[in-house]
Wavefront OBJ file of the C-alpha trace (Angstrom):
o trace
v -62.141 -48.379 7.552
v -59.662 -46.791 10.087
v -58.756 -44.136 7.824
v -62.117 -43.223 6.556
v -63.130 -42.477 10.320
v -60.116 -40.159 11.131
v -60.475 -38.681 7.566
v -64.310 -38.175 8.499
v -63.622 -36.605 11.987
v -61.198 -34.257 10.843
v -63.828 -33.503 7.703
v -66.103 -32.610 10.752
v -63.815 -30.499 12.868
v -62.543 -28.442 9.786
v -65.902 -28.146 8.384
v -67.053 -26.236 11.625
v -63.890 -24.704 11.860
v -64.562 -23.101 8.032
v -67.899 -21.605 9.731
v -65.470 -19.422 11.828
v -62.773 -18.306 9.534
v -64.523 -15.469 8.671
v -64.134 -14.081 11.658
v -60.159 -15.137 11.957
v -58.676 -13.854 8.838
v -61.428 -11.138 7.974
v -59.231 -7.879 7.934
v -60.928 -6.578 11.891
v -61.214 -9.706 13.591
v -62.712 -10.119 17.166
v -59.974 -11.333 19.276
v -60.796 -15.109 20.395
v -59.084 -16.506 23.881
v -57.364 -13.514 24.536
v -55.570 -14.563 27.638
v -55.198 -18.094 26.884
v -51.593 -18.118 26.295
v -50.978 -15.899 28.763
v -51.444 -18.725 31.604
v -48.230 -20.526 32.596
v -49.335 -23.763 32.088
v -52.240 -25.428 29.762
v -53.416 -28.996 28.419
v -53.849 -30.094 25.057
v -54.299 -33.330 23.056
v -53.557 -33.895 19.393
v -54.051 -36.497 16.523
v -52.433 -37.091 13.577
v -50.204 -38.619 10.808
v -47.020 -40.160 9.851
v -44.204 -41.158 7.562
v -41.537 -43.498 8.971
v -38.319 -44.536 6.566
v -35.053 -45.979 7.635
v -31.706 -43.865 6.552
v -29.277 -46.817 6.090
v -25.299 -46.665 5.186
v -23.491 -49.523 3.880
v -19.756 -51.020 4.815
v -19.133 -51.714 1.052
v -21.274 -50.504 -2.272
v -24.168 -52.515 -2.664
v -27.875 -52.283 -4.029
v -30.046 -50.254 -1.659
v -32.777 -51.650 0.516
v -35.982 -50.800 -1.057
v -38.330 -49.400 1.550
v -41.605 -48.719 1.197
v -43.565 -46.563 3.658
v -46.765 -46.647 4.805
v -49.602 -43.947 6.477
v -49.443 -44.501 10.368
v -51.375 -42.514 12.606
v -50.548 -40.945 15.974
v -52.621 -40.148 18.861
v -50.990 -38.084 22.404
v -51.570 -35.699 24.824
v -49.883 -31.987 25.146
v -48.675 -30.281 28.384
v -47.078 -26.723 27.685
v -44.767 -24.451 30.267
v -44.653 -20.737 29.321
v -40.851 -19.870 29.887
v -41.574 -16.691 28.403
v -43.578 -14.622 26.336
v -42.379 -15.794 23.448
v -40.798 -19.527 24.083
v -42.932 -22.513 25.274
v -41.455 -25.724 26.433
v -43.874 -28.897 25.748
v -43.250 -31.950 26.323
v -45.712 -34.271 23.969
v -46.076 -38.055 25.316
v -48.190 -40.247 22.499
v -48.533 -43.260 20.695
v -47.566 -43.790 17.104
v -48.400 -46.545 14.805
v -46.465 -47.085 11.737
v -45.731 -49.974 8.991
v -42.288 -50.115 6.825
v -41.678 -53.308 4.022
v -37.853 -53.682 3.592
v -37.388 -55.409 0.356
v -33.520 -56.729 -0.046
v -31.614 -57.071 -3.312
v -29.973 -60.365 -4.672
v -32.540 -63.012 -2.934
v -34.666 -65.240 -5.233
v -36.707 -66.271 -2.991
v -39.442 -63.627 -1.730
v -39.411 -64.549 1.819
v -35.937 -63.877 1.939
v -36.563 -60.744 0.122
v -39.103 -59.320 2.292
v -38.686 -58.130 5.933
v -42.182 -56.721 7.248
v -41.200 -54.072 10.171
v -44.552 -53.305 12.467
v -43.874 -50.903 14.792
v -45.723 -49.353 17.823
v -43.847 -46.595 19.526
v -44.534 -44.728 22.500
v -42.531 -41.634 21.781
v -41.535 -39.209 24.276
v -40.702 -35.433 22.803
v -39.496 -32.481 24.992
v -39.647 -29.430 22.530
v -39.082 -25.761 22.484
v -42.099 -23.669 20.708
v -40.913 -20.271 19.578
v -44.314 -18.373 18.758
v -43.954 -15.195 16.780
v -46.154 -11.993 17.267
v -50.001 -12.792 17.477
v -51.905 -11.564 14.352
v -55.533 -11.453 14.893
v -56.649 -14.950 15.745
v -53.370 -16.681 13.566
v -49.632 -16.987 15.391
v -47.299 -18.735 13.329
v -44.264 -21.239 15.423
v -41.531 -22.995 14.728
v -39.979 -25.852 17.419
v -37.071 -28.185 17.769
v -35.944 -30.459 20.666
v -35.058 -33.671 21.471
v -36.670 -37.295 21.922
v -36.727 -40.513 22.934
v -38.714 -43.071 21.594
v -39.853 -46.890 22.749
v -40.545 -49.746 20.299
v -42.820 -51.982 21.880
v -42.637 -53.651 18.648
v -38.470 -54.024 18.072
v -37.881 -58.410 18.992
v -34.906 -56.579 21.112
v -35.335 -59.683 23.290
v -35.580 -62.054 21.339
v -32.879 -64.800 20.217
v -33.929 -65.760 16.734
v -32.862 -63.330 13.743
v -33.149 -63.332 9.970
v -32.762 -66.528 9.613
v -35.823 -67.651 11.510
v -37.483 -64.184 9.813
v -37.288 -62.407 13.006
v -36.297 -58.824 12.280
v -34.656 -57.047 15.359
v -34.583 -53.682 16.654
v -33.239 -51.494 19.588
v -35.793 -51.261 21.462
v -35.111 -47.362 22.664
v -33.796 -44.606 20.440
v -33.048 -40.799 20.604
v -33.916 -38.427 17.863
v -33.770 -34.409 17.303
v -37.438 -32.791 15.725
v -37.329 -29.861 13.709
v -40.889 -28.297 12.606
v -42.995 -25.203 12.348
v -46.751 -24.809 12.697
v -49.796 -21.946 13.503
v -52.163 -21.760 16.084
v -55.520 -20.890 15.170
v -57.852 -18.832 17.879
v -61.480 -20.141 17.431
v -63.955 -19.165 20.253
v -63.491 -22.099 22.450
v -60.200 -23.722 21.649
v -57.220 -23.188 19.562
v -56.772 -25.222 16.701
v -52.966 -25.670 15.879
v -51.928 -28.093 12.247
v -47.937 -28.725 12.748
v -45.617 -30.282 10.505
v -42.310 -31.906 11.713
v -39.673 -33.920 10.520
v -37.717 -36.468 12.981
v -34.388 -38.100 12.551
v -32.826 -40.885 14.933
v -29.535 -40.061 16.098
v -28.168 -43.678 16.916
v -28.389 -46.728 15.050
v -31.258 -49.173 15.869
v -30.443 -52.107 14.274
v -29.397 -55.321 15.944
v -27.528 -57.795 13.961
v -28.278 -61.039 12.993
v -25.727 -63.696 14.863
v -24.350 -64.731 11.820
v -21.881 -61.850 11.382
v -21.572 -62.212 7.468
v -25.372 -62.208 7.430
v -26.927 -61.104 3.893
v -29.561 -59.016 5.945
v -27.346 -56.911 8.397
v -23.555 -57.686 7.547
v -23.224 -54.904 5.575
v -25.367 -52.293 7.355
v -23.294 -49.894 8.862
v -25.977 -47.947 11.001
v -29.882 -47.853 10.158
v -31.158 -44.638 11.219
v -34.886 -43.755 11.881
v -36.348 -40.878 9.745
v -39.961 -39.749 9.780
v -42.749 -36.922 9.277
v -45.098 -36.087 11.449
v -48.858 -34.238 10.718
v -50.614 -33.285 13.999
v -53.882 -31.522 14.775
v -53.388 -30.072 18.280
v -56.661 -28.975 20.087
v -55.815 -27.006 23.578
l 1 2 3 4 5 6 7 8 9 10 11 12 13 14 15 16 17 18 19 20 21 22 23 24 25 26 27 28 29 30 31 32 33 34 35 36 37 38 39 40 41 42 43 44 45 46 47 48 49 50 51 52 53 54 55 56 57 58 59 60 61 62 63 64 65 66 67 68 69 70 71 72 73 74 75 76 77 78 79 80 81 82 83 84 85 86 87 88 89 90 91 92 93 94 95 96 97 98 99 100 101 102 103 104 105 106 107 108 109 110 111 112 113 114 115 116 117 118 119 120 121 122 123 124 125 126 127 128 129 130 131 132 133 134 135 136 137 138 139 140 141 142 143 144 145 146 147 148 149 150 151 152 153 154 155 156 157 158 159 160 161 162 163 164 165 166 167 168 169 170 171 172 173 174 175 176 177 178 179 180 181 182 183 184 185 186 187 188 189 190 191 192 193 194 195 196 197 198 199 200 201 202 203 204 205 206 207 208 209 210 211 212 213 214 215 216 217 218 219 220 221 222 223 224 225 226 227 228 229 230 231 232 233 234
């Protein structure tokens, strides 16, 4: 049911969007919001999508963790500094829900096997926007920066581990972003899709107390990795 909201919502928004486009890639478009981008500081909000996997190296060859990924959806808010006319800096505070299954090798029993990670993040992204030249109503972007991101979901604190089926976490971690988007001029607002990929730069896990256990003894690091799909509105 969650999903068939946002998927109706942004079915709405797009839909009225299409009733525009006519006038934002037609060949002599009327300029929309003009000066928008031209003010040193603006507000935004965006919704969206995501992907989060694990990137995982082993001490010694082993089977691979299976790990399957789920649809998550994020929700935040967007405040952006004009440095120049050309480079933005944003920094992009929101709330991301996501679901991974880790399913381990070698265990005959599927309670062992399984390891259900639910995670809610608050995620915390300061990020360089580097806007090419304005073409009509469309002005492609790339961005990169750096993050930091807090699992209010990562049994940091607790004592019990694997063995009482308590998978643990770090409960902060820093990641770099790398992604590219377009802003769309409408009359009113801009409309700006994005696509960005996100990789954790220190390793999250916390072991088990057991140091040869079967569910973290051979881990070397565990890495986040993730996509995000957001629909900015400024």
């Amino acid at each position: 049911m969650k999903k068939l909201i946002v998927f109706l919502f942004f079915a709405f928004i797009l839909n009225g969007y299409a009733q525009k486009s006519k006038n934002i890639f037609s060949r002599d478009p009327i300029i929309n919001l003009e000066n928008f981008q031209q003010k040193r500081v603006y507000y935004g909000f965006y919704l969206g999508f995501n992907s989060y996997d694990f990137k995982i190296d082993y001490k010694t060859e082993t089977p691979d963790i299976l790990i399957k990924k789920t649809t998550g959806f994020n929700v935040g808010i967007i405040g952006d500094l004009k440095l120049q006319e050309y480079i933005n800096l944003r920094f992009e505070p929101g709330l991301y829900y996501t679901k991974r299954d880790l399913y381990y090798p070698n265990f005959a029993n599927s309670g062992d096997a399984l390891r259900e990670v639910n995670s809610t993040y608050i995620h915390f992204p300061l990020l360089l926007k580097f806007s090419s030249l304005r073409t009509g109503n469309i002005r492609p972007y790339a961005l990169g920066g750096l993050s930091s991101t807090l699992n209010l979901s990562s049994n940091s604190k607790l004592m019990d581990d694997n063995f009482q089926q308590r998978f643990r976490v770090k409960s902060w971690t820093t990641n770099y972003e790398l992604g590219f988007g377009i802003d769309l001029f409408s009359d009113y607002f801009i409309f700006s899709p994005s696509i960005r990929g996100v990789f954790g730069i220190n390793d999250e896990l916390i072991r088990d107390n057991d140091p040869n256990s079967p569910w973290t003894g051979n881990i070397a690091s565990m890495k986040t990795r993730a996509v995000f799909i957001n629909f900015s509105f400024h």
